[in-house]
Phi, psi and omega in degrees: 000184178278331180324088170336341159297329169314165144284345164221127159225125104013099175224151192130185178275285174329320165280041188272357181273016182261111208277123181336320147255096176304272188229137161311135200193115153218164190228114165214153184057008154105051179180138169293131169210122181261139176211107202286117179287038173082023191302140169289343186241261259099170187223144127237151178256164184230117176277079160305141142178171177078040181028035181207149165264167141221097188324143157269126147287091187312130154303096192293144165087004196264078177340132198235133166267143161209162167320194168265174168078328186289145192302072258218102202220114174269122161052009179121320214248314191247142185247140196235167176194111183235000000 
């Protein structure tokens, strides 16, 4: 998010569509897991399978386990890839 309290913070004009805590990001249990932290624009993820993709919409406060490689896109404006 944008708060100078993260631990990664997002500072500028290009990121006003990133809500000040966005996302949560911790690694347990040998896996990455994100949790949109109740954001105004929102977190989707981009899900494969079935040999097609589909944005997704984090459910806020909810923990997503994902993979390497998925695709992470805050409030519109920034895109992640972990």
């Amino acid at each position: 998010g944008r708060a100078k309290e993260n631990q990664v913070c997002l500072a500028g004009d290009d990121f006003s569509h990133v809500s000040r805590t966005h996302l949560k990001v911790e690694y347990r249990a040998g896996r990455v897991w994100i949790t949109d932290m109740s954001s105004s624009k929102g977190t989707q993820i981009n899900v494969s399978g079935g040999g097609g993709s589909a944005l997704t919409t984090l459910i806020a406060d909810k923990a997503y386990g994902i993979a390497e490689g998925c695709n992470v896109n805050l409030g519109g404006c920034v895109d992640l890839t972990f």
